[in-house]
N, C-alpha and C positions, 0 to 999 in steps of 0.2 A: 504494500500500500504506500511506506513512506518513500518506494522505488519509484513512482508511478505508473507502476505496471499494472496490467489486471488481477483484480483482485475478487473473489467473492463478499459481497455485504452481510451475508446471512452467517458468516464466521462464527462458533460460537465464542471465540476467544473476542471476537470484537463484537459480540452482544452484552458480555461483560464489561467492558470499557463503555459502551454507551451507557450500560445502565449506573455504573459508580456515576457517568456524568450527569444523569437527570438526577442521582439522590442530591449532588452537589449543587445543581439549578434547582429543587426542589426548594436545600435548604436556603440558600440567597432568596428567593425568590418570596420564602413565606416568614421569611423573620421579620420580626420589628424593624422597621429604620431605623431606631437609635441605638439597639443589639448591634445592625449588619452592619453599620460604620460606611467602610471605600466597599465592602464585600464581605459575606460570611466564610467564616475561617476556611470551612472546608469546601468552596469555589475556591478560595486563596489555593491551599493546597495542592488542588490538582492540576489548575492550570500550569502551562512550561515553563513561565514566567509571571511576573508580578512586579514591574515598575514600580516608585515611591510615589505616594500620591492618586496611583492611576485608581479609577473610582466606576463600580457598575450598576446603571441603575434594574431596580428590578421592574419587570419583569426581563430576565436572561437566558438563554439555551444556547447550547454548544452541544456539538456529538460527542466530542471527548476530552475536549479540555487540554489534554495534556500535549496538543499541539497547538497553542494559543500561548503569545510570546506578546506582554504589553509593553511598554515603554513608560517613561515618567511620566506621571500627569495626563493620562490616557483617560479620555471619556465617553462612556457607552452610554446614552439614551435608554428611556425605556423601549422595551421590545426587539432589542437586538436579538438578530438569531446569528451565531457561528459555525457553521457546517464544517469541520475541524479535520475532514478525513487527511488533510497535507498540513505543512506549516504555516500557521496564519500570524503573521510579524504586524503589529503596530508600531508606529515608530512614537516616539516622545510630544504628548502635547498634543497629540492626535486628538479628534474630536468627532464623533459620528451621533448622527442626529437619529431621531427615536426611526425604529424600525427599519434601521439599517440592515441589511442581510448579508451577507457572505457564503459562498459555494465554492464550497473545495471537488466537492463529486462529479464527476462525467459520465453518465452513464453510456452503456455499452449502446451502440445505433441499429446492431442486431436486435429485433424482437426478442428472440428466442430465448438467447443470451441476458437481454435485458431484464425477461422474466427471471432468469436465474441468478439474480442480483449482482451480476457481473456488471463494475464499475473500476475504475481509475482513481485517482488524487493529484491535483496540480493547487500547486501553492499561491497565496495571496500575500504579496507585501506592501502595505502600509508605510508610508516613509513618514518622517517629523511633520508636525505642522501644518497635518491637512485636517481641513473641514470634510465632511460626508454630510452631506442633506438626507433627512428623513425620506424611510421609504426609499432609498436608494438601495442597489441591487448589484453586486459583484463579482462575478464568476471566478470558476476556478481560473490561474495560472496571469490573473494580472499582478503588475505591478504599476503603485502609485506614488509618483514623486513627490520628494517633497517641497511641502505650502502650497499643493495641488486643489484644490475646489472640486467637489465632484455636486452638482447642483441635485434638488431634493429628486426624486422619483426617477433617474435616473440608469439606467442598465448599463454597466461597465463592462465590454464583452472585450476588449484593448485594454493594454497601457496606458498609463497617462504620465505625458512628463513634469518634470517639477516647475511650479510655478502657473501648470497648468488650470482651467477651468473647462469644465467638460458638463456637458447637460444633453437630456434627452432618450432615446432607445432607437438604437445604440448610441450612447453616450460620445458626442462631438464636441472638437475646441470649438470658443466661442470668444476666447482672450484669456491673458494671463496677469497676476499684479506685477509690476516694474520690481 
């Protein structure tokens, strides 16, 4: 999986990593505010990484966590979803606005196959300092430069380069700041 190669989904060994990762979206997701702090402990835990400062609001989901790498001062809106099956890198100061998504998974274009939960993993990175508009949408295998704009609603199915601003489906420049 973290080869990018084909992989079956219905793995039992990665039924168990999904599910430590809903108990750990579970527990974020139903604690008090003033318990969960930036995150509850065991989100903290299983994620790859854990920036100083970086802060998730709930509601949260990820498939596994332990491919999710944040940066400083990383900020997750409510309703983010992380589809985690590659390495998903946030860079520092990052900012994604409510119901921002992320897709690590490609499924197989075979029917057959696709029934048989035969899927791929292409990584997502995040660079420093970008915005994500709500309701934006990410696919596997980009990457996002950084101080990048990806405007709200969004479908990121390309790179974007740093400094860039990107809007729409499929997501086009439109200008960058100086």
């Amino acid at each position: 999986m973290m080869e990018g190669q084909w992989y079956c989904c219905f793995d039992p060994e990665l039924d168990a990593l999904r599910n430590a990762a809903r108990s750990a979206c579970h527990a974020h997701n139903t604690m008090p505010p003033g318990e969960r702090k930036t995150m509850a402990t065991m989100l903290r835990a299983l994620l790859g990484s854990v920036g100083e400062d970086a802060y998730l609001e709930a509601p949260f989901h990820c498939a596994y966590g332990l491919n999710l790498f944040l940066g400083k001062g990383v900020y997750l809106n409510a309703g983010c979803v992380v589809l985690d099956t590659a390495t998903v890198t946030i860079g520092d100061r990052s900012m994604l606005g409510p119901a921002v998504q992320i897709y690590c998974a490609d499924h197989h274009r075979d029917p057959l196959l696709r029934s048989r939960g035969m899927e791929r993993a292409r990584p997502v990175t995040i660079g420093k300092d970008v915005w994500i508009g709500g309701g934006a949408i990410l696919l596997g295998g980009v990457t996002i430069g950084d101080g990048a704009i990806i405007g709200a609603g969004s479908v990121v199915t390309r790179d974007v380069a740093a400094g860039a601003t990107v809007v729409g489906n499929p997501a086009r420049p439109v200008g960058s700041w100086p």
